[in-house]
C-alpha positions as CSV (number, residue, x, y, z in Angstrom):
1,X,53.9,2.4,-17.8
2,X,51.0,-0.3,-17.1
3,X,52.7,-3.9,-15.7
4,X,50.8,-6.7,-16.9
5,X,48.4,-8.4,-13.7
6,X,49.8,-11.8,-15.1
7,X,53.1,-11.3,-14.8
8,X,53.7,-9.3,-11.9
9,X,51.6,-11.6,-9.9
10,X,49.0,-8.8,-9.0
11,X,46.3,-10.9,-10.7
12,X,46.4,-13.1,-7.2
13,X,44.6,-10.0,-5.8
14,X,42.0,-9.8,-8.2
15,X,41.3,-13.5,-7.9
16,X,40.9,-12.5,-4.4
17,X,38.8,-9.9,-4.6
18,X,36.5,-11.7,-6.8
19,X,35.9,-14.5,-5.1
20,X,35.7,-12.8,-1.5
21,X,32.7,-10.4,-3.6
22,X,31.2,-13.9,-4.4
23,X,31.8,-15.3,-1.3
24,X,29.7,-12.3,0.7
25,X,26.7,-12.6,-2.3
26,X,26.4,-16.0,-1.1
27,X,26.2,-15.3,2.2
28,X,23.6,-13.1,2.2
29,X,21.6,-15.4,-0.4
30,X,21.7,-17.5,2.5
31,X,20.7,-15.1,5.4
32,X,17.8,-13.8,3.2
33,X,16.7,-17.3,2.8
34,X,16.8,-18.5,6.2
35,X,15.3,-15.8,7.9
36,X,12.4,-15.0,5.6
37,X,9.2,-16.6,6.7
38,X,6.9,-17.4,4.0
39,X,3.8,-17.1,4.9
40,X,1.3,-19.8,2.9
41,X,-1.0,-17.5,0.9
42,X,-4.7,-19.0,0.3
43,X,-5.9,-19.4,-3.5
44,X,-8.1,-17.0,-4.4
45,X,-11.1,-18.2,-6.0
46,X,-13.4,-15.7,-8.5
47,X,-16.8,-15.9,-9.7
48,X,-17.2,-17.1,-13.4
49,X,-20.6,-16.1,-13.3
50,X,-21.6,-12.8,-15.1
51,X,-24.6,-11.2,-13.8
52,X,-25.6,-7.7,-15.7
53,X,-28.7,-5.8,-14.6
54,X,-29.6,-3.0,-17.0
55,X,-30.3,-0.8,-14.9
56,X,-27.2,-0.3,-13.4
57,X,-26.0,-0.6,-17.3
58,X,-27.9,2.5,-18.1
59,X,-26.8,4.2,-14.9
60,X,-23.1,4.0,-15.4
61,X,-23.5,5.3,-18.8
62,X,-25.2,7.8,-17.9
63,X,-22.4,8.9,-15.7
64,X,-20.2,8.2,-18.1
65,X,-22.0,11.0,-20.5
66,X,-22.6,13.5,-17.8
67,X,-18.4,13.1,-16.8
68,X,-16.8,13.5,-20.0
69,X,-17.0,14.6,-23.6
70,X,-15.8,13.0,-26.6
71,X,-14.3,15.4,-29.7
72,X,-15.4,14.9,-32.9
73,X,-12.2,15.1,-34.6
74,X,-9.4,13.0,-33.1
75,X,-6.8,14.8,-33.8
């Protein structure tokens, strides 16, 4: 039969094992924090402007239509 953790006074080795499971996470929260270097990353900055030629419009669609086919029935 099963004895209860409580009242055999197992559950002392549970509270153990918990907190010595905690205790190591912790740990190496710490290591990882201290030795990673974090390197400052510059802010990337992106052209708003939109500048379309029609020419190269036209010449990616017409690779476009030379590449693939569409079906005429989705099916």
């Amino acid at each position: 039969m099963i004895e209860n953790p409580f009242e055999s006074g197992h559950i002392k080795n549970y509270v153990l094992l918990y907190a010595s499971i905690v205790v190591i996470m912790v740990l190496f929260f710490i290591a990882s924090t201290l030795f990673n270097d974090v390197k400052k990353v510059d802010k990337k900055v992106f052209n708003t402007k939109v500048v379309k030629k029609e020419t190269d419009i036209k010449s990616i669609d017409q690779n476009i239509t030379s590449k693939f086919k569409l079906l005429k029935e989705a099916y």
